[in-house]
N, C-alpha and C positions, 0 to 999 in steps of 0.2 A: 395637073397636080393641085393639092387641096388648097391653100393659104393657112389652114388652120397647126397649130401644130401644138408641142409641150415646151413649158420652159427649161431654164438648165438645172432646174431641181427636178422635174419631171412630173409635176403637176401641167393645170391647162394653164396656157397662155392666157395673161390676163390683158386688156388694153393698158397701155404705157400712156397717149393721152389724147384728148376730144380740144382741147386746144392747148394750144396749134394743134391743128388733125395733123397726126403723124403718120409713120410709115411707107414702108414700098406704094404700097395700093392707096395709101388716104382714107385704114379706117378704123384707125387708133393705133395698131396692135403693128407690133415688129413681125410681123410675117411674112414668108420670104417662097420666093418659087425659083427655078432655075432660070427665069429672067432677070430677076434681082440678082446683076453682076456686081456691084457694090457690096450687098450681104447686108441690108440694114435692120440687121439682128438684134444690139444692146439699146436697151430702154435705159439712156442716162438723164439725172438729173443736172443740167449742162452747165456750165461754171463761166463767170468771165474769162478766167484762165485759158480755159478748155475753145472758147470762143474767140477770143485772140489769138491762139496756136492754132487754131483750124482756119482762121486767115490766113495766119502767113504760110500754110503749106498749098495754099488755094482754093478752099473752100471758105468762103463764105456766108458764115450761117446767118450772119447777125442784120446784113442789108434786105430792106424787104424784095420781093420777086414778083409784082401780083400777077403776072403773064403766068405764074405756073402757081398761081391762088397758096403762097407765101409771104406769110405778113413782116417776117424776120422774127430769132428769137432773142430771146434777154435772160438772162443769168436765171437759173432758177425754172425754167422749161422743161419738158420734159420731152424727150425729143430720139428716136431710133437710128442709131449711127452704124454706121459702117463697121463690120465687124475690124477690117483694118485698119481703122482710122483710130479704134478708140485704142488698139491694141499698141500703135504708135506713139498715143498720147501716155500711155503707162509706159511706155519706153521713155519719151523724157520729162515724167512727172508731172503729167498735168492728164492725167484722165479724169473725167468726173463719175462722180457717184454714178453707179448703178443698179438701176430696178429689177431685183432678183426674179421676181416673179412674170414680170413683166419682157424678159428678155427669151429668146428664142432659143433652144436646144443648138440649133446647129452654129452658136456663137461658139462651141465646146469645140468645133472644126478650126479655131483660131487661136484660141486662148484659152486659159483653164479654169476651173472651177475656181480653186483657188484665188488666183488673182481676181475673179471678179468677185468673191466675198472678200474679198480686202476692200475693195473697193462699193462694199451693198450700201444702198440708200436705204436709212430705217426712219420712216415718220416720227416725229415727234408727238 
């Protein structure tokens, strides 16, 4: 199956980010195959909030990992989440910004358009 896909406006998928090298595969871009049982579809710009709630559910983003070439991340990263994890974190108010363009179509299998333009990251 391809890695390539559309975002959830339906344009191409754009890279989310080159560092941290992000993604399923490690190559920028939230793209996703039926091996990626996680789903790490939304390109967020990731929040201390959002990084302290995803501690304490048991993920830890923030420590670094260099066995799996993870440097940790810090507020303001941009970084490809689980489509259930981020979907959780809008359930108790703490999801971070999301990269509209930059997130995968089949985030829409999770959550809704909607909610994640409530949530779009727009550059300054």
């Amino acid at each position: 199956m391809t890695r390539s896909g559309l975002n959830v406006l339906g344009g191409e998928l754009i890279p989310c980010s080159y560092d941290p090298l992000t993604g399923y595969f490690r190559d920028g871009c939230c793209n996703t195959t039926e091996e990626d049982v996680g789903t790490h579809v939304i390109c967020a710009k990731v929040t201390q909030a959002f990084l302290n709630y995803s501690r304490s559910r048991g993920n830890d983003l923030m420590t670094p990992r260099p066995e799996h070439r993870f440097a940790g991340l810090k507020a303001g990263d941009r970084w490809c989440l689980c489509a259930l994890r981020w979907l959780e974190a809008f359930q108790a108010g703490v999801a971070p910004p999301v990269v509209l363009e930059s997130t995968h179509q089949k985030a829409l299998q999770y959550v809704t358009l909607e909610q994640l333009r409530e949530f779009a990251w727009v550059p300054h």
